[in-house]
C-alpha positions as CSV (number, residue, x, y, z in Angstrom):
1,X,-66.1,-10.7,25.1
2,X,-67.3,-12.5,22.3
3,X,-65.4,-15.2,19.9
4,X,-65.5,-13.1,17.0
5,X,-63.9,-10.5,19.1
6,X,-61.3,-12.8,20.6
7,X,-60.3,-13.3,16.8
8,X,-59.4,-10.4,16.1
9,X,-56.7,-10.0,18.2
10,X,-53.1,-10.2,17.1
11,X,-51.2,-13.1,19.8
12,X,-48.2,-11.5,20.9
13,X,-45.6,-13.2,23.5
14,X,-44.7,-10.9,25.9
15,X,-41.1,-12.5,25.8
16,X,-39.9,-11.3,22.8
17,X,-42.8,-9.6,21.2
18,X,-43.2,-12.4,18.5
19,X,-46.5,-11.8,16.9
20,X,-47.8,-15.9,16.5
21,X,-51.0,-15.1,14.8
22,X,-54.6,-14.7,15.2
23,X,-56.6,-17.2,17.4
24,X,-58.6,-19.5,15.3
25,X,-60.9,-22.2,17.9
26,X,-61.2,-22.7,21.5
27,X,-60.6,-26.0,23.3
28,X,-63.7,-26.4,25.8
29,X,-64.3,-28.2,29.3
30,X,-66.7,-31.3,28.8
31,X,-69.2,-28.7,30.4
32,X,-68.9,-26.3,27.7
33,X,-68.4,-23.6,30.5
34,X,-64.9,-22.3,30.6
35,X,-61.9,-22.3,28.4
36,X,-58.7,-24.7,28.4
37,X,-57.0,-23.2,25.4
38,X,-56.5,-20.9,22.2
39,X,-56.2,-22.6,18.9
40,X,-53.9,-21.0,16.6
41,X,-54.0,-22.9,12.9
42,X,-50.8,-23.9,11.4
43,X,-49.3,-22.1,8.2
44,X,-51.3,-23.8,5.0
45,X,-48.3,-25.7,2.7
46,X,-48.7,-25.3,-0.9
47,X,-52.1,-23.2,-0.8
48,X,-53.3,-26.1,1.5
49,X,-53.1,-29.2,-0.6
50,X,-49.8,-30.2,1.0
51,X,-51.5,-30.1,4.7
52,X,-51.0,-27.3,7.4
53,X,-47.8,-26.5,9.6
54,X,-48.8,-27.7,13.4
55,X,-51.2,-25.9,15.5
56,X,-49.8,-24.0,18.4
57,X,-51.9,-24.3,21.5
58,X,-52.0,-21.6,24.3
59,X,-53.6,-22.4,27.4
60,X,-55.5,-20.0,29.1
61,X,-53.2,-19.9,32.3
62,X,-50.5,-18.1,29.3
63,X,-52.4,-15.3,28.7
64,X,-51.1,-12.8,30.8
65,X,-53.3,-9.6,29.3
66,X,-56.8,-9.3,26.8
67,X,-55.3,-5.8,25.2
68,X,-57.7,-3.5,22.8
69,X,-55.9,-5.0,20.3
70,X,-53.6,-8.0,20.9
71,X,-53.9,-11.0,23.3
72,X,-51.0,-11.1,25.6
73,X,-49.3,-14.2,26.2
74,X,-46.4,-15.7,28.1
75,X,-45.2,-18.9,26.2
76,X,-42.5,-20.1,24.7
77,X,-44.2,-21.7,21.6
78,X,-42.5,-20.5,18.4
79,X,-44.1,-20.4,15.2
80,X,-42.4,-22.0,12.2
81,X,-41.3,-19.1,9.9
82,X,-41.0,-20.5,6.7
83,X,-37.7,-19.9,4.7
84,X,-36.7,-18.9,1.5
85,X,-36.0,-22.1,0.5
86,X,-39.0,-24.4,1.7
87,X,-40.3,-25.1,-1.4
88,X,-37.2,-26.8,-2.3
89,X,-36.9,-28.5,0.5
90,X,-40.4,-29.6,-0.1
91,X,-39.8,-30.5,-3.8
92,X,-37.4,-33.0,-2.9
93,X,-39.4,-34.6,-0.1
94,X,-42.2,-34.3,-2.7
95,X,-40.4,-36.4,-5.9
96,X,-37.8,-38.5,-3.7
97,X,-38.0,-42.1,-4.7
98,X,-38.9,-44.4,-2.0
C-alpha cells in the first residue's frame, strides 16, 4: 500500500466510531524503514492565518484494521470539534488588551 493510498482513508476509532480525519504525514524510524505513527493535521483557524488546531498522532500499534475504505484505530484521541461560537471566543482573545 502506497502513501497516497493510506490518505485516502477516512480514520475512524473503533470505540465510538468517531471519524478523526484523513492521515496527512508519517513519522519514520531513523532508518526510514518502518512506521512509528500517522499524522493527522489540526483544523486550520481563520482560513489558516490564525495557526492550526493540534495534530493528533496515532501510532501504529493503534491501528487495529487497514479497511477498503477507512483506517481502523483504537485510541482515545479526540479531535477538537469546533463550536458555534469559536469565533467569538477567538475575537476576544484576538482584541483583548494586554
Amino acid at each position: 500500500m502506497t502513501f497516497r493510498e493510506i490518505c485516502k482513508k477516512q480514520v475512524v476509532q473503533t470505540v465510538n466510531g468517531t471519524c478523526l480525519g484523513r492521515v496527512d504525514d508519517l513519522v519514520m524510524d531513523e532508518t526510514g524503514r518502518r512506521i512509528q505513527a500517522f499524522v493527522l493535521y489540526g483544523a486550520p483557524k481563520m482560513f489558516g492565518l490564525m495557526g492550526r488546531e493540534p495534530d493528533l498522532m496515532i501510532p501504529v500499534d493503534k491501528v487495529k484494521m487497514f479497511g477498503v475504505d477507512v483506517l481502523l484505530v483504537e485510541t482515545d484521541e479526540q479531535k477538537r470539534e469546533r463550536q458555534a461560537g469559536d469565533w467569538k471566543n477567538w475575537l476576544k482573545e484576538l482584541f483583548a488588551a494586554d
